[in-house]
RODO-2510 file (C-alpha; in nm, 4 decimals, decimal comma):
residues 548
     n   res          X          Y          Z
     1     x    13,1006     7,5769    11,2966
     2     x    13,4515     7,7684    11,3587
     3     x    13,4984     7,8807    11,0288
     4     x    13,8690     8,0164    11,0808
     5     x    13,9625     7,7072    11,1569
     6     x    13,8818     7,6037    10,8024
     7     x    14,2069     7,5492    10,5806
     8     x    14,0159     7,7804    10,3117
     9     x    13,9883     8,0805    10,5957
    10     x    14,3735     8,0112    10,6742
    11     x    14,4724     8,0199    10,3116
    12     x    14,3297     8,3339    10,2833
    13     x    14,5031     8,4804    10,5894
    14     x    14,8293     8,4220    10,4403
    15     x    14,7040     8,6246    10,1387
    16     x    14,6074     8,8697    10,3806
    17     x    14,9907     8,8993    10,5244
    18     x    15,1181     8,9117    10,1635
    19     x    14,8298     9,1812    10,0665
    20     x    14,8804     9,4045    10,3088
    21     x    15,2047     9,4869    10,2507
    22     x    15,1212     9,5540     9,8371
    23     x    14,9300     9,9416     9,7524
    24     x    14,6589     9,9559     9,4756
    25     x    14,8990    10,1441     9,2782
    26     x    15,1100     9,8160     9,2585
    27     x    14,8096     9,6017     9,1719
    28     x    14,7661     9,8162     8,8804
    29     x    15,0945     9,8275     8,7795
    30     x    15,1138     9,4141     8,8096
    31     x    14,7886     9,4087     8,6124
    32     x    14,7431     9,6359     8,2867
    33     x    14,4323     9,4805     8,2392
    34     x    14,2793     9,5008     8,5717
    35     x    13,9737     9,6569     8,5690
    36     x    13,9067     9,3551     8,2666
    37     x    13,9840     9,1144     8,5158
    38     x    13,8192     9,2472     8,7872
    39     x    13,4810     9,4399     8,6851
    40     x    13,1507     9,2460     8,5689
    41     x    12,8523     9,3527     8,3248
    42     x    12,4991     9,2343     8,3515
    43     x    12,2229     9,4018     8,1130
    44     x    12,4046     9,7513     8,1432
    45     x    12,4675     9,7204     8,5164
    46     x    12,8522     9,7452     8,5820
    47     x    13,0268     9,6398     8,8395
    48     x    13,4022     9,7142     8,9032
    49     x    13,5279     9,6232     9,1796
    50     x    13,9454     9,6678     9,0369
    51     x    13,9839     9,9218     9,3567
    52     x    13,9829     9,6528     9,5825
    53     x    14,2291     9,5502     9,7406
    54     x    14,2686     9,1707     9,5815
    55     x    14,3974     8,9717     9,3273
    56     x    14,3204     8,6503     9,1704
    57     x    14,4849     8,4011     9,4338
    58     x    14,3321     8,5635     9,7194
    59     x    13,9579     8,6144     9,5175
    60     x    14,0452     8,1979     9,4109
    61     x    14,0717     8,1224     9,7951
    62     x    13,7866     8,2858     9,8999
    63     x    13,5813     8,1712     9,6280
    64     x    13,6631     7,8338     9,7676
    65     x    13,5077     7,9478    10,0794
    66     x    13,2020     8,0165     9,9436
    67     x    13,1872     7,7161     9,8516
    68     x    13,3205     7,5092    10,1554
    69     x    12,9998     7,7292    10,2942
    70     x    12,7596     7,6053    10,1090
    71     x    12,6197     7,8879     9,9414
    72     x    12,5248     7,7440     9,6018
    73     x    12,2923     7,4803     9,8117
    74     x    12,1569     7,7143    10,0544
    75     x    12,1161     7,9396     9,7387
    76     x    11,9037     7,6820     9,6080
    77     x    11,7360     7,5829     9,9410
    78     x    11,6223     7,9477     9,9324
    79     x    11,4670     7,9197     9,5795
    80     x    11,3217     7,5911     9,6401
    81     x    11,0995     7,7310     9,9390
    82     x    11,2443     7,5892    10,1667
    83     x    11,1757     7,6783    10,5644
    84     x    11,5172     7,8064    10,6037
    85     x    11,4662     8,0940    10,8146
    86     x    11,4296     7,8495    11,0759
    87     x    11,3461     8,0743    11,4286
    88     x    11,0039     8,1597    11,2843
    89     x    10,9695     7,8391    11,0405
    90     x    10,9318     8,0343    10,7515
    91     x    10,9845     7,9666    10,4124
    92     x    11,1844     8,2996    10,2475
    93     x    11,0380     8,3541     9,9218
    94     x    11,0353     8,7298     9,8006
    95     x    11,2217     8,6129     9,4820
    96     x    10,8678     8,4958     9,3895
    97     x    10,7124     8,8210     9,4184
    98     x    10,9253     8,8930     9,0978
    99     x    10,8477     8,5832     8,9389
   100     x    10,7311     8,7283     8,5766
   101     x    10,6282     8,4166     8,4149
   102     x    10,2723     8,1965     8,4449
   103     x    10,4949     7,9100     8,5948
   104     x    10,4782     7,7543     8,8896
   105     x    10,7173     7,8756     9,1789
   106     x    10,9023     7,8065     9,3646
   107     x    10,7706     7,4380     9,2810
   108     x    10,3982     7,2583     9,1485
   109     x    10,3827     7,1020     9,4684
   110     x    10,3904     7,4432     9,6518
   111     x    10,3163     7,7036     9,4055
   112     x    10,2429     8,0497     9,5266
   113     x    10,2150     8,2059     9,2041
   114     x     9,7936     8,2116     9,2419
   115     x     9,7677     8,4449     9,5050
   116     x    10,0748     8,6642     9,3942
   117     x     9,8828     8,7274     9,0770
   118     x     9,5643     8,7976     9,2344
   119     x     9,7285     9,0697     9,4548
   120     x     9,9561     9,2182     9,1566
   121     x     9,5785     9,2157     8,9566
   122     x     9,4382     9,3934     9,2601
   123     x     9,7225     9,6215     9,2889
   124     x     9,6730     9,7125     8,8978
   125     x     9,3468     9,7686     8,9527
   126     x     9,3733    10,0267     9,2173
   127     x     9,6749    10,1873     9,0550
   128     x     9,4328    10,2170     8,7221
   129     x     9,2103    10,3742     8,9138
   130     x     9,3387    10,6253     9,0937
   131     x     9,6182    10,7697     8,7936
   132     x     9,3127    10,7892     8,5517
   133     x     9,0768    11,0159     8,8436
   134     x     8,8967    10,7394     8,8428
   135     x     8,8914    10,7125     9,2678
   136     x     8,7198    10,9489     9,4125
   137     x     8,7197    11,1029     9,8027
   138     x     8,4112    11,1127     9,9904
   139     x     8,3480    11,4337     9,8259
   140     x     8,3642    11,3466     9,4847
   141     x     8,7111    11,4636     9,4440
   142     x     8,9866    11,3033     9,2470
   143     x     9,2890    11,1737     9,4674
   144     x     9,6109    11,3548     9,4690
   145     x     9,7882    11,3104     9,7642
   146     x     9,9122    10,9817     9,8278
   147     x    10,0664    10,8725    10,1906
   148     x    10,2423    10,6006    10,2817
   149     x    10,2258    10,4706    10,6155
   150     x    10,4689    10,2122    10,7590
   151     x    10,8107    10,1783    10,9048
   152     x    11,0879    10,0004    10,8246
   153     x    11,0812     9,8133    10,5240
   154     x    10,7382     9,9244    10,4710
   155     x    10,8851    10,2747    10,4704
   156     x    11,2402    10,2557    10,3267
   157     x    11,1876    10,0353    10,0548
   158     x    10,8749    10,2113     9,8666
   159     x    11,0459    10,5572     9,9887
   160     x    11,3416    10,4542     9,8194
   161     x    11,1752    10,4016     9,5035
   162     x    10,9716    10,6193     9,4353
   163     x    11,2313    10,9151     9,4844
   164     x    11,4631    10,6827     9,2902
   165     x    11,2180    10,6965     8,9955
   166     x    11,0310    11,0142     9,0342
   167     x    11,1688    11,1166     8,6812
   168     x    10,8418    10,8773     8,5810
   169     x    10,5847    10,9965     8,8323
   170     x    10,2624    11,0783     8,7587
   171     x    10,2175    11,4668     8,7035
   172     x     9,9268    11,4853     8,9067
   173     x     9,9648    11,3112     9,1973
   174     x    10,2126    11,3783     9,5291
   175     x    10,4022    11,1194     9,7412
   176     x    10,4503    11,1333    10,1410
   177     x    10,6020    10,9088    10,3457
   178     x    10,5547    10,8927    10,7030
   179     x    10,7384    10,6539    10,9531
   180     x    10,8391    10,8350    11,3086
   181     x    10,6219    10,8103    11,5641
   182     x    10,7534    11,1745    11,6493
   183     x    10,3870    11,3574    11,5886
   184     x    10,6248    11,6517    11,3847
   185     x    10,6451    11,3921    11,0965
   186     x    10,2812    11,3498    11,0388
   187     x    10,0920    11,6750    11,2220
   188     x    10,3067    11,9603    10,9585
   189     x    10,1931    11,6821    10,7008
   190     x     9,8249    11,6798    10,7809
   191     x     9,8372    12,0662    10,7940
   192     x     9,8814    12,1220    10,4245
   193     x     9,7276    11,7879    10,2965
   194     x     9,3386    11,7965    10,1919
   195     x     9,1321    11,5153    10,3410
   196     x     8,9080    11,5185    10,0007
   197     x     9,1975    11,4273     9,7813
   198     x     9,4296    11,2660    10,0065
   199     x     9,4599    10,8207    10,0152
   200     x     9,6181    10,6557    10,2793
   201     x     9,8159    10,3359    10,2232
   202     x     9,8751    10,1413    10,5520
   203     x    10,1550     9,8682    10,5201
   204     x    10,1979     9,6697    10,8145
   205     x    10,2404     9,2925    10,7812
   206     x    10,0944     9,2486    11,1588
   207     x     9,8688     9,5513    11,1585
   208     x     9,9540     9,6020    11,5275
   209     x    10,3484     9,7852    11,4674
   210     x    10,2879    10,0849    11,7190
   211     x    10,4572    10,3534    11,5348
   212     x    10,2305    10,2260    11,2139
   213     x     9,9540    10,1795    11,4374
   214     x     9,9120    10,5156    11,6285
   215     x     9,9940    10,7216    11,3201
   216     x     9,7265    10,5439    11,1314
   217     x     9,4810    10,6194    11,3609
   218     x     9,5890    10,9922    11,4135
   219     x     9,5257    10,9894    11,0355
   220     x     9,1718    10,8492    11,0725
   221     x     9,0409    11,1260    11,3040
   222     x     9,2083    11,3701    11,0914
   223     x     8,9661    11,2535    10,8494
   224     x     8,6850    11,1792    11,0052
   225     x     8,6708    11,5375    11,1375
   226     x     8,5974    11,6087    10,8103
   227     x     8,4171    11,3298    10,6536
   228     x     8,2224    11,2617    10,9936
   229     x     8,0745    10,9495    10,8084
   230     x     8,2673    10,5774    10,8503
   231     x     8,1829    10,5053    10,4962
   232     x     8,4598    10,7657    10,3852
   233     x     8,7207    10,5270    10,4768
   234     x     8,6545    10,3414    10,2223
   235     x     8,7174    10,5777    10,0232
   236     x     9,0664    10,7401    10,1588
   237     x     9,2365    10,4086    10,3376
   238     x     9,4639    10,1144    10,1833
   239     x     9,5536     9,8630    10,4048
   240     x     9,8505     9,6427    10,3047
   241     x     9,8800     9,3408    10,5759
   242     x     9,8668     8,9887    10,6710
   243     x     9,6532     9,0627    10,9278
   244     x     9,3181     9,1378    10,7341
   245     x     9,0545     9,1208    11,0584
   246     x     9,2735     9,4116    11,2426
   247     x     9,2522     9,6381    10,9118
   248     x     8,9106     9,5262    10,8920
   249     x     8,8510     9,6576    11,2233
   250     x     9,0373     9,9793    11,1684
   251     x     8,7516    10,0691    10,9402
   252     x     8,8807     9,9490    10,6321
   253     x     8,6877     9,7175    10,3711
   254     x     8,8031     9,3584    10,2475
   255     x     8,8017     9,5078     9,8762
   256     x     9,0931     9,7548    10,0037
   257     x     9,2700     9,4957    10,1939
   258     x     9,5935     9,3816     9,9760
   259     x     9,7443     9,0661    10,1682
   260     x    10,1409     8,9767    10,2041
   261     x    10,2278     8,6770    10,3370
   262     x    10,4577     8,5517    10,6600
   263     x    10,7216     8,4315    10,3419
   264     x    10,8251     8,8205    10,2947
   265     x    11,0434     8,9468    10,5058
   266     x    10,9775     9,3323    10,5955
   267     x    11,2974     9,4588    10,4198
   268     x    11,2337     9,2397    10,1324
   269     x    10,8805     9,3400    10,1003
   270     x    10,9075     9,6070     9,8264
   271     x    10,8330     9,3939     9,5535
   272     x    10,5096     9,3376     9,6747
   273     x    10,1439     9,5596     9,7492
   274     x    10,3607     9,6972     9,9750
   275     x    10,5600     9,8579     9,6935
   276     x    10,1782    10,0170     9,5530
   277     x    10,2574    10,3786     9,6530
   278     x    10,5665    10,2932     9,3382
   279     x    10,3177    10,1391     9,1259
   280     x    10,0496    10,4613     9,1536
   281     x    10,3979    10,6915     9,0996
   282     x    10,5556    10,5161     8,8278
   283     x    10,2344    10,3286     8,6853
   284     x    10,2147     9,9591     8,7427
   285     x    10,4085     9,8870     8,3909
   286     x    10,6597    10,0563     8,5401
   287     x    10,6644     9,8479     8,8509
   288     x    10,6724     9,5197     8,6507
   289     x    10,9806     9,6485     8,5005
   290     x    11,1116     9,7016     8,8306
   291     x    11,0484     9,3261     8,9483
   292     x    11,1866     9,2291     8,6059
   293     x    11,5021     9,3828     8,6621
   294     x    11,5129     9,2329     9,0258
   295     x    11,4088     8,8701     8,8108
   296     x    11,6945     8,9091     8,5514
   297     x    11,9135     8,9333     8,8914
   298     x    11,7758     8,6470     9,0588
   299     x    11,8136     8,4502     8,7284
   300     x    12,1850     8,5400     8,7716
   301     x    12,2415     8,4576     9,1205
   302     x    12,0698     8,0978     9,0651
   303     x    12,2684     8,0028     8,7603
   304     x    12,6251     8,2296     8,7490
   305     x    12,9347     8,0644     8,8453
   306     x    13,0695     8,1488     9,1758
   307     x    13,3813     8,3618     8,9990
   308     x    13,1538     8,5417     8,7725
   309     x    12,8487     8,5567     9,0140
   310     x    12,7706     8,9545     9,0742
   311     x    12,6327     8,9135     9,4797
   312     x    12,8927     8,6724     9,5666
   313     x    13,1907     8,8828     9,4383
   314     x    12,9962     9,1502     9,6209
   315     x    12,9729     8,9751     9,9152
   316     x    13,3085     8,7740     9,9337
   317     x    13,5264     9,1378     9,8910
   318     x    13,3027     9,2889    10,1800
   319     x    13,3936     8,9197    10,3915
   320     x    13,7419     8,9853    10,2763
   321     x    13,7445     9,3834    10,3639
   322     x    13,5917     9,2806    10,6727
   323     x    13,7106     8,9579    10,8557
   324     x    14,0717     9,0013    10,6762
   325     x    14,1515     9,3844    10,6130
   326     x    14,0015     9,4864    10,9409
   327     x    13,7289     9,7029    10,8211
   328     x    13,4769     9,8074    11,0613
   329     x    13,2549    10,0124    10,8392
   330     x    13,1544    10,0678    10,4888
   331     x    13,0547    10,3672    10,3206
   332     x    12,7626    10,3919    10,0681
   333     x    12,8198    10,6997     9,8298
   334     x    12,4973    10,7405     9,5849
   335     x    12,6109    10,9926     9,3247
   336     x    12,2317    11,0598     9,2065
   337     x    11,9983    11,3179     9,4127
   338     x    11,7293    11,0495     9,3455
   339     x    11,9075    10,7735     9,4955
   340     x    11,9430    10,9467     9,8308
   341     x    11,7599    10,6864    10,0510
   342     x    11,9806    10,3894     9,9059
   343     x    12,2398    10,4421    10,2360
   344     x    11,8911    10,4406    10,4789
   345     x    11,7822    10,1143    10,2899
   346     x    12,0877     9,9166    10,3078
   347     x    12,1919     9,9715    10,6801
   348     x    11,8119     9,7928    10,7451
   349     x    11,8929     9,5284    10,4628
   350     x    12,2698     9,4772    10,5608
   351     x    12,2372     9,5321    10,9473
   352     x    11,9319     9,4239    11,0357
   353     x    12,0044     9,0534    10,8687
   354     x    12,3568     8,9826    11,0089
   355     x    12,4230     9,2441    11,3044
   356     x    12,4336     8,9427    11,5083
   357     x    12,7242     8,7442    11,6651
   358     x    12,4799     8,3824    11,7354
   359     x    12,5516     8,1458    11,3991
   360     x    12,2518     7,9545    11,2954
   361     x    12,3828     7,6460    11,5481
   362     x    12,3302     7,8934    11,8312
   363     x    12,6806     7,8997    11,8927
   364     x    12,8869     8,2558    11,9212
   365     x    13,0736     8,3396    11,5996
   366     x    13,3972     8,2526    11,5618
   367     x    13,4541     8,6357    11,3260
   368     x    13,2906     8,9266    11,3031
   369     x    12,9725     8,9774    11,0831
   370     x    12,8407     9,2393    10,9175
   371     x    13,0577     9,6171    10,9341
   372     x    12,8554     9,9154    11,0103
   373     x    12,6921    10,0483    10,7015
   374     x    12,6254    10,4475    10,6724
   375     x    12,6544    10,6996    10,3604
   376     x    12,5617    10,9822    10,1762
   377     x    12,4478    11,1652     9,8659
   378     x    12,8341    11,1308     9,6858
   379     x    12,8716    11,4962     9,6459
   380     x    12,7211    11,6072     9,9425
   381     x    12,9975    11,3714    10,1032
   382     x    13,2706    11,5659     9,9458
   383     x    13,2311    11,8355    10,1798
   384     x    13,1826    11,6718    10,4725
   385     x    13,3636    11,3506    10,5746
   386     x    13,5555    11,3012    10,2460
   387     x    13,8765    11,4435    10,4164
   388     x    13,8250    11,1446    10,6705
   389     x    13,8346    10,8718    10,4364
   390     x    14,1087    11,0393    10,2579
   391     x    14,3685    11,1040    10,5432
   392     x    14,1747    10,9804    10,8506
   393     x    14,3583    10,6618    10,8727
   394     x    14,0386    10,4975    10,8926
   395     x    14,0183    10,1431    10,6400
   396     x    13,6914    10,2241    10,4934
   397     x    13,5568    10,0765    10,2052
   398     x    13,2946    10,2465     9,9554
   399     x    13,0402    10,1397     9,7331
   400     x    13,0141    10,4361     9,4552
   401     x    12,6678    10,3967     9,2924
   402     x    12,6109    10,6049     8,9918
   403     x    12,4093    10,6141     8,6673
   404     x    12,5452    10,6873     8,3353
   405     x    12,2517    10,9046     8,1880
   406     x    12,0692    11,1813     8,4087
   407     x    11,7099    11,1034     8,5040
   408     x    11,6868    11,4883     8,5266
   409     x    11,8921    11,6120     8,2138
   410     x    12,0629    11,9400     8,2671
   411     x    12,3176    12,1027     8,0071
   412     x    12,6195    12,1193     8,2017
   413     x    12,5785    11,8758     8,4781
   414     x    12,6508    11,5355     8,4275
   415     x    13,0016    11,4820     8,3087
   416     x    13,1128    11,6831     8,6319
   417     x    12,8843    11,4533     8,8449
   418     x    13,0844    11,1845     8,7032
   419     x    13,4055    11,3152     8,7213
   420     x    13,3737    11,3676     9,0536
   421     x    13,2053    11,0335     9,1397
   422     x    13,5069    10,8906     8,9242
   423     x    13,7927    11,1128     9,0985
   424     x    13,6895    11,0375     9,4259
   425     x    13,7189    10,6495     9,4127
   426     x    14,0515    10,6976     9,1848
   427     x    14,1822    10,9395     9,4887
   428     x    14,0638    10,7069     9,7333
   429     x    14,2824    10,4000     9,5681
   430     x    14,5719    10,5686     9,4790
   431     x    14,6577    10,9216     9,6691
   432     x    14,9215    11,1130     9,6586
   433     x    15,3031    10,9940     9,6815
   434     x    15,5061    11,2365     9,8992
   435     x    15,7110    11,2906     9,5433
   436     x    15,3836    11,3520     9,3429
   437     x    15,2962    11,6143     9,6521
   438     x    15,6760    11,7875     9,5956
   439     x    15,6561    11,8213     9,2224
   440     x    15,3463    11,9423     9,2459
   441     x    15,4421    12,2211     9,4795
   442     x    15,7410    12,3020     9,3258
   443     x    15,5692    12,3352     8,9775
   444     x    15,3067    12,5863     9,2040
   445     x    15,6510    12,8022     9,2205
   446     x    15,7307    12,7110     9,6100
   447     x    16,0223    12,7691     9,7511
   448     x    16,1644    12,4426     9,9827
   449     x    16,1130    12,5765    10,2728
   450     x    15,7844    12,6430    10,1979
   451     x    15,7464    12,2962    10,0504
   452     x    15,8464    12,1266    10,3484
   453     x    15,6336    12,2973    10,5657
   454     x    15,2967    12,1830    10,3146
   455     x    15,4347    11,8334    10,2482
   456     x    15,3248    11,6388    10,5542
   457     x    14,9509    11,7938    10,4881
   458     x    14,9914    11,7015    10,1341
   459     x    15,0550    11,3315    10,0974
   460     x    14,7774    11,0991    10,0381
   461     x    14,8132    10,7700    10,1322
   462     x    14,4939    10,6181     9,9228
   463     x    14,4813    10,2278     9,9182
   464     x    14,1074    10,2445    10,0515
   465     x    13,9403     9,9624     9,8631
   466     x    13,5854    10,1024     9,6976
   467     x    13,3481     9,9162     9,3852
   468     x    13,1705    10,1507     9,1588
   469     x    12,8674    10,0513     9,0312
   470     x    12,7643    10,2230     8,7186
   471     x    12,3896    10,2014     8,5681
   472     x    12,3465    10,2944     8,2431
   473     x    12,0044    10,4768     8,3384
   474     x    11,7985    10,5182     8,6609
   475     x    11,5281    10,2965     8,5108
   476     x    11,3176    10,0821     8,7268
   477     x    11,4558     9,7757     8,5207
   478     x    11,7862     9,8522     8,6266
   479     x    11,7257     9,9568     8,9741
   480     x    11,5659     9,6570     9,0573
   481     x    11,8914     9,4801     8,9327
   482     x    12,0524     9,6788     9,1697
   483     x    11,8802     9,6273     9,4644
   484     x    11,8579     9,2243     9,4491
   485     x    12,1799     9,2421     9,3779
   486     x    12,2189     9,3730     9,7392
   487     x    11,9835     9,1387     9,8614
   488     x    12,1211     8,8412     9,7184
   489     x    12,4739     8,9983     9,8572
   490     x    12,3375     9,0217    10,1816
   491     x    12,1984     8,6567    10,2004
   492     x    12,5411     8,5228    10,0845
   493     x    12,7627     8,6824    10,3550
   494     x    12,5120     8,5187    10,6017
   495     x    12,5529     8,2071    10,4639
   496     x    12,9136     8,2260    10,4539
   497     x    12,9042     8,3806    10,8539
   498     x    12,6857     8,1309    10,9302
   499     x    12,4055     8,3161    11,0101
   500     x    12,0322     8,2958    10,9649
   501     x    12,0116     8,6285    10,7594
   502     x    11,6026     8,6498    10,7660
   503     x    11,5001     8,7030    11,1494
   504     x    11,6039     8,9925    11,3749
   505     x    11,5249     8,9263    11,6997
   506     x    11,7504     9,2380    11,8251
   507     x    11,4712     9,4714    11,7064
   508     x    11,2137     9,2792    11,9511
   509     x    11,3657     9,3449    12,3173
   510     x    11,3604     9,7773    12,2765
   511     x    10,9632     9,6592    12,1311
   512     x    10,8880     9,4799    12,4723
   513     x    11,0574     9,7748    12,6744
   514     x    10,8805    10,0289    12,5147
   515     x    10,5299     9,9017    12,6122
   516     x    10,6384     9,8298    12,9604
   517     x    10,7575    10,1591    13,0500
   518     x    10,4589    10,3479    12,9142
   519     x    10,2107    10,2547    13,1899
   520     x    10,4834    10,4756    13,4334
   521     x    10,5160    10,7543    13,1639
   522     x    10,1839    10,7963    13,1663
   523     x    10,1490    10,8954    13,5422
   524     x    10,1480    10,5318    13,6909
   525     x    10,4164    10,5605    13,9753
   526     x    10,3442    10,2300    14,1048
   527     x    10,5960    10,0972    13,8062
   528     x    10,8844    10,3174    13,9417
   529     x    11,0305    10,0735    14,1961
   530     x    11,0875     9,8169    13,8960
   531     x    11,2769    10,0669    13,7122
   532     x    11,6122    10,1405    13,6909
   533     x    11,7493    10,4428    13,8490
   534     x    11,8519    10,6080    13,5587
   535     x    11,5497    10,5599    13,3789
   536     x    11,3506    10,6547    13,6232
   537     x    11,4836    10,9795    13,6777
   538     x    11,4225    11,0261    13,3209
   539     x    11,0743    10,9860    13,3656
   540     x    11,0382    11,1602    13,6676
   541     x    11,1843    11,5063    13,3828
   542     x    10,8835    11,3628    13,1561
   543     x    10,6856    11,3838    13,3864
   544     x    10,7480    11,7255    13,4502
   545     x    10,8241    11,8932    13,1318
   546     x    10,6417    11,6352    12,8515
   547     x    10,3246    11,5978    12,7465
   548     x    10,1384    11,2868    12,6092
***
């Protein structure tokens, strides 16, 4: 499908030619009640997205696209169950992961609600368990170091949460995360862990991901050096897969085996066992909170109106920034410590989806997908690239994420966390007028020769489009609002692309390379001749400098 040829993509780039020529600071000014018009509440999660650079005819017209998309009956294909990530015949149903209810879903015919509850009772179980001492190492010992094993999103989802929430961790237990296959993310780790209180949780939906794989094991000697029995797996190893014969083989015992199924997508796998390493931090009430705020926003996405529909506003002003502003990135500014993987998270969710340029008819796009996405801790970001998106000449957009209450209260700190948060995305719309600049040098006692020479270094030019999103808490209720709403976001700009947002076959060709070249890095030279000549100088240095 060409979708600029559609009339609703050329309506919108006449908006685009009569937009571009119009500053925030005149939308305002058209609009006294903007941010009314233009910002959206759901169960104390705000969204205000009056900084970007739209107004109602243009937001009408792409609304419309939306809609000459499909999205409201791939939306409901999705719910339904439908196999609509089509290149691996899959069905994509996370959404029922956070169904709540005894009900059937997605449907009585094909109702996956049995096994979800028999994993969520297992995962209660375990979490029980180990937060009341309960678990014990092969010593006798009570568990408190808990490591999480995975990568991707069986790394950046649970990591995300559980440093999102650790305002509600359990006192007496400590959460690691390991992902790189770099042995100086899991050998400084194993150096100050004990093996008699330490539980392993290994979440890989194959069982055979090498970087998952090869850590796993390193962390099975390291423990059997000091157990020396194979029964004391049992008693320090999780397994979270869909692959229960390779855990089994691993060493690890059916009644620690919690099972995900081929419908979950890796970065949309934190709302199930693979999310237990939140559960044992937060307690598994907690965790049902956080699926209940990721329900409430599912709820919304399946029955909103397009115009008052939270991820499709989302996702139509990041289209719009994108395909019709010319934006090649966007910038992801968490102004909470605790929310500091949220950038990491997204550029898998956002990237790893629609970083593609084949539609789902196999054809090449006819527009450009999905922007780069990258951030920062908000104030960290100040005083570092700040001064790029404020005179750079760079169009980037921002997403300011912020909660209203501190999940760490200090006297003293978070009114200026929030007036700088605030500032920044004010600054960022509206800058500085080259008049504002000279009174405001002139009042500073200047003289004008003076002032002219500051001026030029002065000015401001703002007009970079951002949405805050203010919580009212960092609660696990509300941040699982917030990230489906980013989910839901993400699945609606591939629908609107024309993508297939729920495969990534990108990630598989580095994969196949990988194993192929480590036969020569190894020692084998017979592989050299089949290697390019770059790379195989590069292992010819390996060869004499690296070790295995």
């Amino acid at each position: 499908m060409n979708l600029t040829n559609t009339p609703e993509w050329q309506a919108l780039l006449g908006h685009k030619a009569r937009l571009q020529t119009q500053h925030l600071r005149d939308l305002f000014a058209d609009d006294v009640q903007r941010f009314q018009h233009f910002s959206l509440e759901l169960d104390g999660l705000l969204v205000d997205y009056s900084k970007q650079r739209i107004d109602t005819a243009a937001l009408n017209d792409l609304i419309q696209l939306a809609r000459h998309s499909e999205v409201e009956s791939w939306r409901d294909r999705m719910f339904a169950g439908e196999k609509i990530n089509f290149s691996e015949n899959r069905a994509v149903l996370h959404t029922a992961l956070r169904h709540t209810d005894f009900t059937p879903f997605p449907s009585v015919e094909h109702d996956v609600m049995p096994e979800v509850h028999a994993v969520r009772k297992q995962m209660r179980d375990i979490v029980e368990r180990v937060r009341s001492g309960l678990w014990r190492g092969f010593k006798g010992d009570a568990i408190q170091n808990i490591v999480n094993i995975g990568i991707g999103g069986s790394d950046l989802g649970p990591k995300l949460a559980t440093r999102a929430l650790s305002a509600l961790q359990h006192p007496g237990l400590n959460f690691y995360y390991v992902s790189n296959l770099d042995s100086a993310h899991l050998a400084p780790l194993l150096e100050k862990l004990d093996p008699h209180t330490t539980l392993f949780i290994v979440a890989s939906k194959t069982f055979t991901t090498q970087e998952t794989s090869i850590n796993a094991h390193t962390a099975r000697t390291w423990l059997m050096a000091a157990a020396m029995e194979e029964w004391a797996i049992a008693k320090h190893f999780i397994a979270v897969t869909s692959n229960p014969s390779k855990a089994q083989e691993f060493g690890i015992p059916e009644a620690n085996i919690l099972q995900i199924w081929d419908w979950v997508g890796g970065r949309y796998s934190l709302w199930s066992a693979v999310g237990l390493s939140v559960a044992l931090a937060i307690g598994m009430r907690g965790f049902e909170r956080l699926l209940e705020g990721a329900e409430t926003m599912d709820t919304h996405f399946r029955n909103a109106p397009l115009d008052k529909n939270l991820p499709v506003l989302l996702a139509l002003m990041s289209i719009w920034n994108t395909n019709f502003l010319g934006a090649e990135t966007t910038a992801v500014l968490p102004y909470n410590e605790s929310m500091r993987h949220l950038p990491g998270f997204l550029q898998q969710l956002e990237m790893e989806s629609n970083g593609k340029t084949v539609g789902r008819d196999g054809a090449p796009l006819s527009c450009r997908a999905n922007p780069i996405v990258w951030g920062e801790i908000g104030v960290n970001g100040q005083h570092a690239f700040f001064q790029l998106l404020h005179q750079g000449g760079w169009l980037i957009p921002c997403d300011f994420v912020v909660a209203a209450s501190s999940d760490y209260p200090l006297p003293g700190h978070q009114a200026p966390l929030l007036a700088n948060c605030l500032a920044q995305s004010s600054a960022l719309a509206f800058g500085k007028t080259e008049q504002q600049a000279r009174i405001e040098l002139a009042a500073a006692g200047l003289q004008e020769a003076e002032i002219a020479k500051l001026l030029p270094h002065k000015v401001f030019a703002g007009n970079q489009p951002s949405t805050t999103i203010l919580m009212t808490s960092l609660d696990p209720f509300q941040l699982g609002m917030l990230l489906a709403l980013y989910e839901h976001k993400v699945f609606v700009q591939g629908v609107v692309w024309g993508l297939n947002s729920f495969d990534q076959w990108g990630v598989e060709l580095g994969k196949q390379l990988a194993n192929s070249l480590l036969p020569a890095l190894n020692g084998d030279q017979a592989y050299d001749a089949q290697l390019d000549d770059s790379t195989r100088g590069l292992i010819s240095y390996f060869r004499r400098y690296g070790n295995n």
